[in-house]
Rosetta silent file (secondary structure, phi, psi, omega in degrees, C-alpha in Angstrom):
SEQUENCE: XXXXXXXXXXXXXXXXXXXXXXXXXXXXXXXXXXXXXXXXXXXXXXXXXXXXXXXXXXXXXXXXXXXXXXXXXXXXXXXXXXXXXXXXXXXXXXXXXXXXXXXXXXXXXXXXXXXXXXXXXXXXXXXXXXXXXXXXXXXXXXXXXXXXXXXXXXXXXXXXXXXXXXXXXXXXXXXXXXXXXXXXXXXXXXXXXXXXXXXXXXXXXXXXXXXXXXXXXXXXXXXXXXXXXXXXXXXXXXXXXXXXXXXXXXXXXXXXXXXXXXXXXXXXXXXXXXXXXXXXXXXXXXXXXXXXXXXXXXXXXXXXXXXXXXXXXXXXXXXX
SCORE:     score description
SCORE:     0.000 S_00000001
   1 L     0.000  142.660 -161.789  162.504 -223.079  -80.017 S_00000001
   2 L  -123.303  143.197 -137.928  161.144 -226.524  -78.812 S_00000001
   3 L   -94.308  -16.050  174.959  158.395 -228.064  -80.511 S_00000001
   4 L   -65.832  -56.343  175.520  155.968 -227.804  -77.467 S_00000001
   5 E   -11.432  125.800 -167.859  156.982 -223.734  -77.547 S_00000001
   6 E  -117.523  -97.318 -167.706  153.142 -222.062  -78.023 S_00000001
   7 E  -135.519  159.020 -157.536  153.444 -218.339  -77.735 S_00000001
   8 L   -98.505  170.733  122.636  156.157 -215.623  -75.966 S_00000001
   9 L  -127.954  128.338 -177.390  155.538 -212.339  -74.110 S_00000001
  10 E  -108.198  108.208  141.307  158.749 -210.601  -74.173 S_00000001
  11 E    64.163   50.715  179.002  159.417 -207.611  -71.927 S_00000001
  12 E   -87.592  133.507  171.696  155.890 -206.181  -72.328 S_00000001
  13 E  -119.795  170.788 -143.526  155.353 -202.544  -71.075 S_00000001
  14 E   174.869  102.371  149.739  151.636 -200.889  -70.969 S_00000001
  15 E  -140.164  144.217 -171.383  150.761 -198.142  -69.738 S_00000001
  16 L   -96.374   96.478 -155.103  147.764 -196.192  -68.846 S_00000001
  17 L    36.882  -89.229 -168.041  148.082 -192.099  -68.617 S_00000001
  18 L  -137.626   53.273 -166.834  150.272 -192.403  -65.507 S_00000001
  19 L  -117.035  101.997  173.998  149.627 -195.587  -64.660 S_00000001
  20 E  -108.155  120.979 -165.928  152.204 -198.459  -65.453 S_00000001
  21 E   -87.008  -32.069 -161.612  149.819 -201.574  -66.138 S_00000001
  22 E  -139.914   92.690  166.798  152.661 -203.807  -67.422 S_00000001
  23 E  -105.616   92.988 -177.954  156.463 -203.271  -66.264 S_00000001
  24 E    59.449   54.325  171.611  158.453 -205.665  -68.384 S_00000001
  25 E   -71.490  139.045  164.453  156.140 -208.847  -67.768 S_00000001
  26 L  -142.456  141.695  174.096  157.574 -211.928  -69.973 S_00000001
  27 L  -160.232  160.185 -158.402  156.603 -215.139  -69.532 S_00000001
  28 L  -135.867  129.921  166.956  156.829 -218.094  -71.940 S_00000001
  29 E   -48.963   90.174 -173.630  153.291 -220.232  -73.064 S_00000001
  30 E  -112.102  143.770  164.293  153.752 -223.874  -73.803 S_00000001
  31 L   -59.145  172.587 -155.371  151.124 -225.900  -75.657 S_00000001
  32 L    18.904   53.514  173.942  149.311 -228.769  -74.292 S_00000001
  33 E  -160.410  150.665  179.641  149.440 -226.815  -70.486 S_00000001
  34 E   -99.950  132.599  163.123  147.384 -224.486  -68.800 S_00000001
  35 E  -107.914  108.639 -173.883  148.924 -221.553  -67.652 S_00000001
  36 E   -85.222  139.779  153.671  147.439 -219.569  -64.720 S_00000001
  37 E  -106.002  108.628 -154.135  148.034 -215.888  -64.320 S_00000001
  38 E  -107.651  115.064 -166.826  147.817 -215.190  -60.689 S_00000001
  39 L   174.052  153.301  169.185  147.318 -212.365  -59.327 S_00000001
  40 L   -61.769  135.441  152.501  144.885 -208.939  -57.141 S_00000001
  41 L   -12.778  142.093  162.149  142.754 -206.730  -58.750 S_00000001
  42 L    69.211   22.451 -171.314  145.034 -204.071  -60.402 S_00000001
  43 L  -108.127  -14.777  175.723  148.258 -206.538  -60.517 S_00000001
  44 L   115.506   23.272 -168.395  148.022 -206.906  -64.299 S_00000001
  45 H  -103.522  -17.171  147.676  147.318 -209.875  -65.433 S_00000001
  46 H   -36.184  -67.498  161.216  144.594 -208.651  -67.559 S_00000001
  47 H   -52.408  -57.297  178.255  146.115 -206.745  -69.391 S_00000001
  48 H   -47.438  -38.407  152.499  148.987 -209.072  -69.910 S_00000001
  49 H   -28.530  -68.042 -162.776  145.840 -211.238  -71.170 S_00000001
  50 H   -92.593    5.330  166.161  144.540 -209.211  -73.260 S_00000001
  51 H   -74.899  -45.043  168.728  147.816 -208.200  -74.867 S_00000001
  52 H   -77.532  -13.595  153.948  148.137 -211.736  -75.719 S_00000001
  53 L   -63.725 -170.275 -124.380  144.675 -211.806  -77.300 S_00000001
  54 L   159.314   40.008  178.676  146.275 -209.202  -79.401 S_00000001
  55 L   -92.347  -23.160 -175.113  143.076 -206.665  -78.001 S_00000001
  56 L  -125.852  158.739  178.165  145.839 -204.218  -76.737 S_00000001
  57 L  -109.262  123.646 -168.878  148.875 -203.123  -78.471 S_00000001
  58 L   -77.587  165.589 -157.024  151.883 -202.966  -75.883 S_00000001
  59 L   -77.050  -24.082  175.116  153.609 -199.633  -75.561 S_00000001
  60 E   179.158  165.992 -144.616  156.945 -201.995  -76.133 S_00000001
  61 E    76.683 -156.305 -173.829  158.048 -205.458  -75.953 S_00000001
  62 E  -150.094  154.336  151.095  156.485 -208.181  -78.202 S_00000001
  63 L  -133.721  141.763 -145.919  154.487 -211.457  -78.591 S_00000001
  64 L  -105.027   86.326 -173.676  155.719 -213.899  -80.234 S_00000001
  65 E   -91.985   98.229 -128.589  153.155 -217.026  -81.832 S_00000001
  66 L   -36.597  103.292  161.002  155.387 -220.337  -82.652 S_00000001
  67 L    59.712   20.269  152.791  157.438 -218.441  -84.796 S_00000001
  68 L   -50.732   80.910 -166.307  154.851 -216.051  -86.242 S_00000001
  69 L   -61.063  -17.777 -138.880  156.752 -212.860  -87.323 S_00000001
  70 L  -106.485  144.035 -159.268  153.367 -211.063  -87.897 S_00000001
  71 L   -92.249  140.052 -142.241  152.055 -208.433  -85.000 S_00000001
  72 L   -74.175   -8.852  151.925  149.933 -209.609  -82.570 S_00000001
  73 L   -28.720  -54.933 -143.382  147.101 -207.806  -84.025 S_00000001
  74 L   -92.298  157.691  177.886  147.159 -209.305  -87.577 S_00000001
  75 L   -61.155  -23.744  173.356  144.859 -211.664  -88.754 S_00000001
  76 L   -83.675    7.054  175.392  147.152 -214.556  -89.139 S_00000001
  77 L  -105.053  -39.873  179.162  147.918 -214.529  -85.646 S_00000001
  78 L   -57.572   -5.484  174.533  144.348 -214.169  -84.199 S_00000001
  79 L   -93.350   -1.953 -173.291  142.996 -217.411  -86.077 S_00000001
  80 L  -101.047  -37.369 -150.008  145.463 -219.602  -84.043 S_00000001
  81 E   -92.023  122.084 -175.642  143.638 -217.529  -80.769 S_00000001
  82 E  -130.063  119.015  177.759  140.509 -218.121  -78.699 S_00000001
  83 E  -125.968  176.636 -177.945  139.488 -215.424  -75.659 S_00000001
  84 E  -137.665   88.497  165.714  136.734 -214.719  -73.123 S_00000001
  85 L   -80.563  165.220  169.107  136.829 -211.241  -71.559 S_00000001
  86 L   -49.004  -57.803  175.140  134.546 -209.785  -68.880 S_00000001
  87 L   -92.139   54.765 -161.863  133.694 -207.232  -71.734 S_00000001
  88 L   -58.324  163.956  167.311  133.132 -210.115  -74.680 S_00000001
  89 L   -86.752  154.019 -140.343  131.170 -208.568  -77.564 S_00000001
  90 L  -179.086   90.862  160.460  127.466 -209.700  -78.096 S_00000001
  91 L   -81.949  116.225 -158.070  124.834 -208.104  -80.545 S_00000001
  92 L   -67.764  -22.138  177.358  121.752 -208.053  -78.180 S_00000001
  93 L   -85.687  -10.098  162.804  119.338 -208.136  -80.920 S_00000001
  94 L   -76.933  142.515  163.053  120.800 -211.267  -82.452 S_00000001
  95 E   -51.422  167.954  160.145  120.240 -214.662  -81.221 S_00000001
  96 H   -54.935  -83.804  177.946  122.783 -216.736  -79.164 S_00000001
  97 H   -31.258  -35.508  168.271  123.189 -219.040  -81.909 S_00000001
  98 H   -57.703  -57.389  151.740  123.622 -215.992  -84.609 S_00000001
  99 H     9.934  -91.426  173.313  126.029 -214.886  -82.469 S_00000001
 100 H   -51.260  -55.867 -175.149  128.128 -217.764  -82.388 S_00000001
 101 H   -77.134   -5.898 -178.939  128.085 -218.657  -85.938 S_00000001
 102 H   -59.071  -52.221  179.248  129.011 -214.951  -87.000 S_00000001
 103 H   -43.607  -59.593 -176.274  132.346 -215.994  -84.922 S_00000001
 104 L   -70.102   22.301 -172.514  132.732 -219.365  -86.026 S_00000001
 105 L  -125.172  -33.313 -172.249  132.440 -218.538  -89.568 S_00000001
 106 L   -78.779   13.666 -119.465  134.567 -215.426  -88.922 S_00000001
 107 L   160.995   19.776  158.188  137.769 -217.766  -87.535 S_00000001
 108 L    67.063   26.978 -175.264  137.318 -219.717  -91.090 S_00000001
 109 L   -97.376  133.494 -175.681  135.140 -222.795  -90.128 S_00000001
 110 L   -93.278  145.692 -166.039  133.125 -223.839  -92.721 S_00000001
 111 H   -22.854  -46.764  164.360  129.765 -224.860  -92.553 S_00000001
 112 H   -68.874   -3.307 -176.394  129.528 -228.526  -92.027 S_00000001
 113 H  -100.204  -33.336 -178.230  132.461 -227.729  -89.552 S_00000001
 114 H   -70.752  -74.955 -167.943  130.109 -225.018  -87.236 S_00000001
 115 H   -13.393  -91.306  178.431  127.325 -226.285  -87.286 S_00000001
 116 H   -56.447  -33.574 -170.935  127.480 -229.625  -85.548 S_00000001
 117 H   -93.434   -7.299  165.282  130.616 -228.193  -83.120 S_00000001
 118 H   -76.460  -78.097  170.036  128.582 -225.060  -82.124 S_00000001
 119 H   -14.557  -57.264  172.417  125.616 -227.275  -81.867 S_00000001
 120 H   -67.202  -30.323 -146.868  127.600 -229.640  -79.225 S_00000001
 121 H   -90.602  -46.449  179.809  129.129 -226.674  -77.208 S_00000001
 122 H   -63.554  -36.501 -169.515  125.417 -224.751  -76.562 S_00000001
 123 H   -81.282  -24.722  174.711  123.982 -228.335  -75.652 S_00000001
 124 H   -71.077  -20.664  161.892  127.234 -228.877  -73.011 S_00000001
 125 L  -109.140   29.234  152.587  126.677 -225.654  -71.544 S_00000001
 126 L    51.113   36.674 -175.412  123.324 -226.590  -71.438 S_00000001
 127 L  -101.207  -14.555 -176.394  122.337 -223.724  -73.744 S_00000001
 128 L   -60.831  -36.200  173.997  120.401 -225.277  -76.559 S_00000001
 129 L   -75.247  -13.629  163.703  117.169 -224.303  -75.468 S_00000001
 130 L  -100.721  -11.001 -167.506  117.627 -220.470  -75.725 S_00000001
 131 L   -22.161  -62.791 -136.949  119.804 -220.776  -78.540 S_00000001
 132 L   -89.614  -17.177  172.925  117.304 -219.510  -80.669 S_00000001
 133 L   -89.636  162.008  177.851  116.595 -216.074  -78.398 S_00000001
 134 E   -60.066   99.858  177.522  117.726 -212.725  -78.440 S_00000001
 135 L   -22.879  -28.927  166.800  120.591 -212.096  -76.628 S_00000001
 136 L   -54.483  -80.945 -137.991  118.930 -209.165  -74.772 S_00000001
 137 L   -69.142    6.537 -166.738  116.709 -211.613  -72.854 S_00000001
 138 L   -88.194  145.707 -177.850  120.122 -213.589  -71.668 S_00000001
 139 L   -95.956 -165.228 -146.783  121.020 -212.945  -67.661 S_00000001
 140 H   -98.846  -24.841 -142.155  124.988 -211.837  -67.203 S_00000001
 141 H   -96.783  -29.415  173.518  125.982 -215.837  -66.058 S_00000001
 142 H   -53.465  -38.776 -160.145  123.925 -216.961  -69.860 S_00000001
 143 H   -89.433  -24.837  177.430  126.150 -214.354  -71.684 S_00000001
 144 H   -67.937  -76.998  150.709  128.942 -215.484  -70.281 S_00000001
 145 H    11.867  -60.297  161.523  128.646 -218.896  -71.290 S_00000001
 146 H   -63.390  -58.091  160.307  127.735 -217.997  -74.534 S_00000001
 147 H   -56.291  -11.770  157.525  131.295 -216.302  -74.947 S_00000001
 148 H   -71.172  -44.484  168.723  132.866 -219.342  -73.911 S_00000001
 149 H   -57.984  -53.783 -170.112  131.145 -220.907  -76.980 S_00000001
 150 H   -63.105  -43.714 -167.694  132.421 -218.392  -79.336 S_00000001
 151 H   -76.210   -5.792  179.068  136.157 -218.311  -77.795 S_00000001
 152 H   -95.819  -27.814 -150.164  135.920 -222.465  -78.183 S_00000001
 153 H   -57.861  -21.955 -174.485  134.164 -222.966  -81.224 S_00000001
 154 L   -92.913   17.095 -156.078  137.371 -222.968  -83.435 S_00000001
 155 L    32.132   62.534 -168.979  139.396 -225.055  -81.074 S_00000001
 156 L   -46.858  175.320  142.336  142.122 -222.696  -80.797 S_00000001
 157 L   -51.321  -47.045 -164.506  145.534 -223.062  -80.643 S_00000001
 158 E  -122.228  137.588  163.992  145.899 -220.533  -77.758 S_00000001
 159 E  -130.885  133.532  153.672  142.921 -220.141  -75.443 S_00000001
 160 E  -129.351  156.881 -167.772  142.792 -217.453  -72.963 S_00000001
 161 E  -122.452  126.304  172.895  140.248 -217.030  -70.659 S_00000001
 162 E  -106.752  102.773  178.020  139.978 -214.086  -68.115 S_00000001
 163 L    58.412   66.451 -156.382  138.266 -214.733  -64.980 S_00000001
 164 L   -85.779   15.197 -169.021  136.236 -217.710  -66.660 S_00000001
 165 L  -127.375   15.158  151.323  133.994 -218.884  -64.093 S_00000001
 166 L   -64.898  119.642  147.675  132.566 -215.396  -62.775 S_00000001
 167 L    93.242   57.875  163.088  128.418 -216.039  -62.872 S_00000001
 168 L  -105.920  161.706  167.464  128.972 -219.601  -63.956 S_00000001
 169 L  -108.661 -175.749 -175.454  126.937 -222.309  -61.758 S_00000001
 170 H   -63.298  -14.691 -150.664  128.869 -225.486  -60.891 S_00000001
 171 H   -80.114  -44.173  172.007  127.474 -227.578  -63.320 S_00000001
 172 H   -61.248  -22.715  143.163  129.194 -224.996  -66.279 S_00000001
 173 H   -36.506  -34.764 -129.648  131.965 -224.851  -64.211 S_00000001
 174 H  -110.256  -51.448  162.605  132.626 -228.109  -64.425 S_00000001
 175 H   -23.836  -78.183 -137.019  131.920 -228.046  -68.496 S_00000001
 176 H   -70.148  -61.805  178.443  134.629 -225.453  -68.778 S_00000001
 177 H   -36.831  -65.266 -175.976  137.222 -227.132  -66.699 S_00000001
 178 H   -64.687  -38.086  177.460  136.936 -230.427  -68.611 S_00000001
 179 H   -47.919  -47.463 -165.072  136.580 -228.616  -72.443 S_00000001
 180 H   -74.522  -76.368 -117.637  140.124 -226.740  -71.734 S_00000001
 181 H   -64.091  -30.294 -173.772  141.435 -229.880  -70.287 S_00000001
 182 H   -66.957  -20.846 -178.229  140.366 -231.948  -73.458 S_00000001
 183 H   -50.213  -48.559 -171.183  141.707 -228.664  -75.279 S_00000001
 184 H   -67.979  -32.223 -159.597  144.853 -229.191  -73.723 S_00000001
 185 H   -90.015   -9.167 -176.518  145.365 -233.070  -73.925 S_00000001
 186 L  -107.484   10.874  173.714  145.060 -232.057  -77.713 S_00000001
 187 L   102.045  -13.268 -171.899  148.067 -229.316  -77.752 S_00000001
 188 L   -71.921  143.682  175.994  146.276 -226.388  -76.986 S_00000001
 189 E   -75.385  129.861  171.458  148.290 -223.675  -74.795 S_00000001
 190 E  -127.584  136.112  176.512  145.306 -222.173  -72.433 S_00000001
 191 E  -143.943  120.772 -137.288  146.077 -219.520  -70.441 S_00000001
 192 E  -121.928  140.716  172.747  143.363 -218.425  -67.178 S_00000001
 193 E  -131.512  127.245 -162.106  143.896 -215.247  -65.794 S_00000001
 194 E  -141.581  150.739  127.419  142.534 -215.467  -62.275 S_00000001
 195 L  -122.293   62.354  164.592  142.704 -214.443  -58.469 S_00000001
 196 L   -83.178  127.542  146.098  140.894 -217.455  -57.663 S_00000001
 197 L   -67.332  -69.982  165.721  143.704 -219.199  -55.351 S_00000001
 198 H   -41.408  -69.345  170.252  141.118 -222.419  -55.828 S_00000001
 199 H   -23.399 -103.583 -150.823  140.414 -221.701  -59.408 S_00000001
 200 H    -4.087  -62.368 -165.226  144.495 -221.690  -59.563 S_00000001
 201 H   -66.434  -42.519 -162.676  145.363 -224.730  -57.849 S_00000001
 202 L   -93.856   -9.269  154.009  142.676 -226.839  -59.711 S_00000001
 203 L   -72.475  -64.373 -159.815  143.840 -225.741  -63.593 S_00000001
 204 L   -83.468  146.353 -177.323  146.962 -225.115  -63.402 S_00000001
 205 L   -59.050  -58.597  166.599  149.469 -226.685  -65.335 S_00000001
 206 E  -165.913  172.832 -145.177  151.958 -223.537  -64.211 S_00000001
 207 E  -157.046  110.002  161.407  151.140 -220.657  -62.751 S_00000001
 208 E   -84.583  128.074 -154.265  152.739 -217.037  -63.123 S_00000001
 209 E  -105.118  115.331 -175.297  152.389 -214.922  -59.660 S_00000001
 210 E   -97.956  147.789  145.882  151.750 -211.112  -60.872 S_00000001
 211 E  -167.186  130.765 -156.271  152.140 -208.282  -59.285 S_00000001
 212 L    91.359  -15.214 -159.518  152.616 -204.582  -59.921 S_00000001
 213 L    95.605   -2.399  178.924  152.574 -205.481  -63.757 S_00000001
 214 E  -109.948  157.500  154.121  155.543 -207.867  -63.224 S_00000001
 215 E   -66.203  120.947 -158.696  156.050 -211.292  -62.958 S_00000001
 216 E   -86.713  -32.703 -153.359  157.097 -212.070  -59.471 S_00000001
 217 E  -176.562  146.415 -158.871  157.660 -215.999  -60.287 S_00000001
 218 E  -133.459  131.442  178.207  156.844 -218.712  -62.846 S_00000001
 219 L   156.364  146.514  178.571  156.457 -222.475  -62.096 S_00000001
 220 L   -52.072  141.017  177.026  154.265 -225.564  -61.487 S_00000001
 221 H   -43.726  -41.338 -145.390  152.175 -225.275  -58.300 S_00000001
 222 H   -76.691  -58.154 -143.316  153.159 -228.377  -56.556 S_00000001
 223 H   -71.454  -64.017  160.523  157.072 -227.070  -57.177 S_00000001
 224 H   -30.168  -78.694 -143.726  156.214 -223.073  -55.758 S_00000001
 225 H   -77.274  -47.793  141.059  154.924 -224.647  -52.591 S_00000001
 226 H   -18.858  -70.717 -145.058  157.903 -227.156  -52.282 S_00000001
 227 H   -92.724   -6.731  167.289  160.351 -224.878  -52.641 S_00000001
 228 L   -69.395  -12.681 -165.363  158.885 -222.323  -49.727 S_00000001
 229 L    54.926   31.312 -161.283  160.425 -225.031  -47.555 S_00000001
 230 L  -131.755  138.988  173.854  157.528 -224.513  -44.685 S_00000001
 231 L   -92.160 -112.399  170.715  155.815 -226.731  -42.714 S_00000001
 232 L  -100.660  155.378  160.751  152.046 -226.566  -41.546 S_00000001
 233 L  -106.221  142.581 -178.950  150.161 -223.828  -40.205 S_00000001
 234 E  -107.224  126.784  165.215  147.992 -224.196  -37.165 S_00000001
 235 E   -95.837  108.971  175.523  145.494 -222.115  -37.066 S_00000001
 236 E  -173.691  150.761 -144.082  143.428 -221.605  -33.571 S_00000001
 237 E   -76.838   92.997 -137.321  141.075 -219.841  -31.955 S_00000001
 238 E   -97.579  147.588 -170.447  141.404 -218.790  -28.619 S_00000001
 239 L   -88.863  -24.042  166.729  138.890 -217.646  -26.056 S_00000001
 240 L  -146.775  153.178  164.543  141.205 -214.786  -24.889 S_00000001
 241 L   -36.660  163.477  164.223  144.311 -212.979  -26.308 S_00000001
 242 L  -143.485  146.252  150.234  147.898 -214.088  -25.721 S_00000001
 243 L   -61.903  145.192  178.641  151.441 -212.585  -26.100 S_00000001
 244 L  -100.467  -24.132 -170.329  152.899 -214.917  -29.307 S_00000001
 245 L   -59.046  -16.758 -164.448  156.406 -214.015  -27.790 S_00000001
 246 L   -90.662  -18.087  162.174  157.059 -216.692  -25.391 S_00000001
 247 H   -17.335  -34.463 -158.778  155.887 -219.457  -28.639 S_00000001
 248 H   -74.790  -28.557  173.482  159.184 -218.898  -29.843 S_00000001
 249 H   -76.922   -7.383 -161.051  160.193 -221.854  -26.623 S_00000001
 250 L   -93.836  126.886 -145.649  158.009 -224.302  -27.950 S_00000001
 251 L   -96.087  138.927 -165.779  160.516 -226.657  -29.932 S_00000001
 252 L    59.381   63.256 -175.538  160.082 -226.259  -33.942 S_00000001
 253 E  -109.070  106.198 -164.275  157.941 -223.404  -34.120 S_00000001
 254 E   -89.893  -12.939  168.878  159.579 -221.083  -37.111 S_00000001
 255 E  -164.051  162.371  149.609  156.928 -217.879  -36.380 S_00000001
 256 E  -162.517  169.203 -153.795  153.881 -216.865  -35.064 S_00000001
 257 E  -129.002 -179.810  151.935  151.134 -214.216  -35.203 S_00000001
 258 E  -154.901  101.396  160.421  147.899 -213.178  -33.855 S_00000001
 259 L   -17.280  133.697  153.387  144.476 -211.970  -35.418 S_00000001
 260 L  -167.210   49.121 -176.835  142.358 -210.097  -32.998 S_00000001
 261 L  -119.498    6.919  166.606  140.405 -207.713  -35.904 S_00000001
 262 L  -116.448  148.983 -173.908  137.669 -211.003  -35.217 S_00000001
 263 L   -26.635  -39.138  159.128  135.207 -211.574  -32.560 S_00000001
 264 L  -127.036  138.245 -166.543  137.668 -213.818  -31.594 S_00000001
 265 L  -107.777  153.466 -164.474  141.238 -214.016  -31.619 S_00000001
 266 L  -108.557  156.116  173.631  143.258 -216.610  -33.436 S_00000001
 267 E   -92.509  135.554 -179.131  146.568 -217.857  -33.465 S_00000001
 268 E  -122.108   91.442  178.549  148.822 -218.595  -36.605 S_00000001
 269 E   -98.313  129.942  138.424  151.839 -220.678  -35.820 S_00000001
 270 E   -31.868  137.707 -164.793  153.750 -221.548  -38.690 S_00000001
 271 E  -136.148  161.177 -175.338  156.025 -225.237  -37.794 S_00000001
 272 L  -102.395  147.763 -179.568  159.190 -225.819  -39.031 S_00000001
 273 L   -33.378  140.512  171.656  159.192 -229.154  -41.766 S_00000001
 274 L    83.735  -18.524 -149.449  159.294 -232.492  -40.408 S_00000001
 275 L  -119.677    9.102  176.848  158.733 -230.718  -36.583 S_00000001
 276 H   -81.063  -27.632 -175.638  154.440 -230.616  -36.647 S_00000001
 277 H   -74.690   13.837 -179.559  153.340 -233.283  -34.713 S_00000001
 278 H  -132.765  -41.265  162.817  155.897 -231.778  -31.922 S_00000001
 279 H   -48.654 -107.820 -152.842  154.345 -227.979  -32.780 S_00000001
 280 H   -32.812  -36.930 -175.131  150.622 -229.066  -32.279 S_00000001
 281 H   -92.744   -9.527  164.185  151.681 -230.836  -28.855 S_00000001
 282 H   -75.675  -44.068  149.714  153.668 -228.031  -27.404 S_00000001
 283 H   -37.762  -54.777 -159.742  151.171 -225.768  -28.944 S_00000001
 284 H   -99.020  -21.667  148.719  148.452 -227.097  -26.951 S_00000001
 285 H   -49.161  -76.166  177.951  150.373 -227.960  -23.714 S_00000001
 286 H   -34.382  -28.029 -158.531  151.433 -224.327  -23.734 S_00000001
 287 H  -107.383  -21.868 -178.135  147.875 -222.790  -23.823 S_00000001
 288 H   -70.321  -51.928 -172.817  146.440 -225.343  -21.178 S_00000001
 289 H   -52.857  -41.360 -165.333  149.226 -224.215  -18.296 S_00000001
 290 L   -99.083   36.895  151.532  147.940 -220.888  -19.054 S_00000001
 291 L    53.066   35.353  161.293  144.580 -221.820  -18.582 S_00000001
 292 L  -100.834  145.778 -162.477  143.516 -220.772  -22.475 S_00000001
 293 L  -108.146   99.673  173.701  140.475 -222.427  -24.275 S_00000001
 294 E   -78.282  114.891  170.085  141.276 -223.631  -27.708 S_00000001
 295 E   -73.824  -65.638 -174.987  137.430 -222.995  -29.489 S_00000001
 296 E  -146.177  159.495 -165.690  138.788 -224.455  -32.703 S_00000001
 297 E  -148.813  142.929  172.969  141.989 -225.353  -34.438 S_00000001
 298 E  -153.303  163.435 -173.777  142.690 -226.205  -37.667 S_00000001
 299 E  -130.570  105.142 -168.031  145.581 -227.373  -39.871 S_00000001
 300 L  -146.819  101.304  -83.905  146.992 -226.298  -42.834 S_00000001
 301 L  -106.277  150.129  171.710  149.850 -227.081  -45.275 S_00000001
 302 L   -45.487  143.607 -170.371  151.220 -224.125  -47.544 S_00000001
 303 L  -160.560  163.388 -178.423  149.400 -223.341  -50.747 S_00000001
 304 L   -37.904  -83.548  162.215  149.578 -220.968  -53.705 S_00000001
 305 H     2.768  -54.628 -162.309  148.048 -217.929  -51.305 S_00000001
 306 H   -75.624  -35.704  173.737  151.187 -218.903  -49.283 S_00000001
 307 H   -85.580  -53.353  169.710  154.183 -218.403  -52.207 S_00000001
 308 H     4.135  -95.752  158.370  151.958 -215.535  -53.145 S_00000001
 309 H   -13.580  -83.240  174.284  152.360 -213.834  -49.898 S_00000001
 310 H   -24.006  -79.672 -158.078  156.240 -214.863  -49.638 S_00000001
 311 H   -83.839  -25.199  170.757  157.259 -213.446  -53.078 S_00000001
 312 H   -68.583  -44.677 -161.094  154.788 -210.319  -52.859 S_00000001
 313 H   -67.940  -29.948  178.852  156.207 -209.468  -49.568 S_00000001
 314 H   -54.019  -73.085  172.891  160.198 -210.010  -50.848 S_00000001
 315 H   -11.387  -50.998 -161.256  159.091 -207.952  -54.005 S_00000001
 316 H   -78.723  -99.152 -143.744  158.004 -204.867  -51.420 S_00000001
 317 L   -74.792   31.779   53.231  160.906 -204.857  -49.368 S_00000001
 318 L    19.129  -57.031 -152.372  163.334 -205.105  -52.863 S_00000001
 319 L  -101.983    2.282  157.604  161.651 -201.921  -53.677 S_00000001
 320 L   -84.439    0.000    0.000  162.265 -200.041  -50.576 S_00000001
């Protein structure tokens, strides 16, 4: 164990009547880094979430909290832990502020410690003026917000957040982003479970790509898209169809495709590294001899979406 070492998932399975949610995901947490969980509706990353929130109990495998021995459950592991769910809890007839301080008081902070750090969190999410109302009168992007207070207020050790910027505006976006980062620069492990591609790219720290309930791949963004080895793709939109087969003569061109489920259809060539500025002019020679109308073209280097893609489709054709 390494002194950064935050929290484990070991070979977690989950499953729901005949449903397997989680098939052997492990991935390993480190403090002071955000860790993205990447992933489609239904790929699991929720769950794997909320397992490490210790909200679900896995059917087998473990998690592990630097060196905690204690079940993921138990109270000494959930005071090092701060979450946000979709479905956070809320009593509607309580204020926001009651709310809050039930938590922070519940998570061992003592008064002169809530107070003033509750106090800051409601005025940065620009919440202090309802504080004092009933949670009922709060709209879905208010309530959220407000669970972002509660999952902060103790400065966890571990924060995870699940899909934290659904009915946020930008300006609380922007809150959240910098609070984990100061969270982070201060040791905390935070770990966002998203299928934001954008979201992705701008938090994370590293980024696990789920799918199926497993982890297809684990590793800083910048590193995933390096290591596809791919150059740029031009994307562009043509005034009439084409065959893509004779592209394949155009010198570095490593694939190409064509769209035509849009009003108009577009072209995807893919260039091999080092070879785009020799794609793009060969590209556009080629469509002028044939008398094709580029409407618009655009250009654009490999991104998270792109190892995504890669490693779901290897995954598939593994499992045939």
């Amino acid at each position: 164990m390494t002194d950064s070492f935050a929290i484990s998932a070991q070979d977690i399975v989950k499953q729901f009547g005949h449903k397997r949610a989680l098939d052997g995901a492990s991935a390993l947490f480190e403090s002071g880094k955000t860790h993205v969980l990447l992933g489609r509706n239904g790929s699991g990353k929720t769950t794997l979430a909320r397992v490490l929130a210790g909200i679900l109990k896995p059917d087998s495998g473990g998690i592990i909290l630097d060196g905690l021995t204690e079940t993921a459950t138990s109270g000494a592991f959930r005071r090092h832990v701060g979450f946000m769910f979709d479905s956070s809890a809320h009593w509607e007839s309580l204020t926001g502020w009651e709310n809050a301080w039930f938590f922070a008081r519940s998570y061992g902070l003592g008064e002169e410690v809530a107070s003033p750090r509750l106090k800051s969190l409601f005025e940065r999410f620009a919440m202090a003026e309802v504080a004092k109302d009933p949670v009922s009168s709060y709209s879905f992007g208010m309530k959220r917000k407000l669970a972002l207070v509660q999952a902060l207020a103790h400065e966890p050790s571990v924060l995870i957040l699940d899909e934290p910027s659904i009915g946020l505006d930008h300006s609380s976006r922007t809150v959240l982003y910098d609070l984990v980062r100061a969270l982070v620069r201060n040791g905390t492990a935070a770990i966002v479970a998203t299928n934001d591609m954008n979201e992705a790219r701008y938090m994370a720290d590293v980024v696990s790509l789920i799918d199926r309930g497993r982890v297809l791949v684990t590793g800083a963004p910048d590193d995933l898209i390096r290591d596809l080895n791919e150059g740029v793709v031009v994307d562009a939109q043509l005034d009439i169809p084409l065959r893509v087969d004779g592209l394949a003569s155009i010198p570095g061109v490593v694939r190409a495709a064509i769209s035509e489920d849009t009003a108009t259809p577009i072209l995807h060539v893919m260039a091999d590294p080092g070879n785009e500025q020799l794609v793009l002019t060969g590209l556009l020679s080629y469509l002028r001899e044939r008398n094709i109308r580029v409407l618009k073209i655009e250009i654009r280097r490999p991104e998270l979406g792109d190892v995504f893609m890669r490693f779901l489709k290897e995954g598939r054709d593994a499992a045939r």
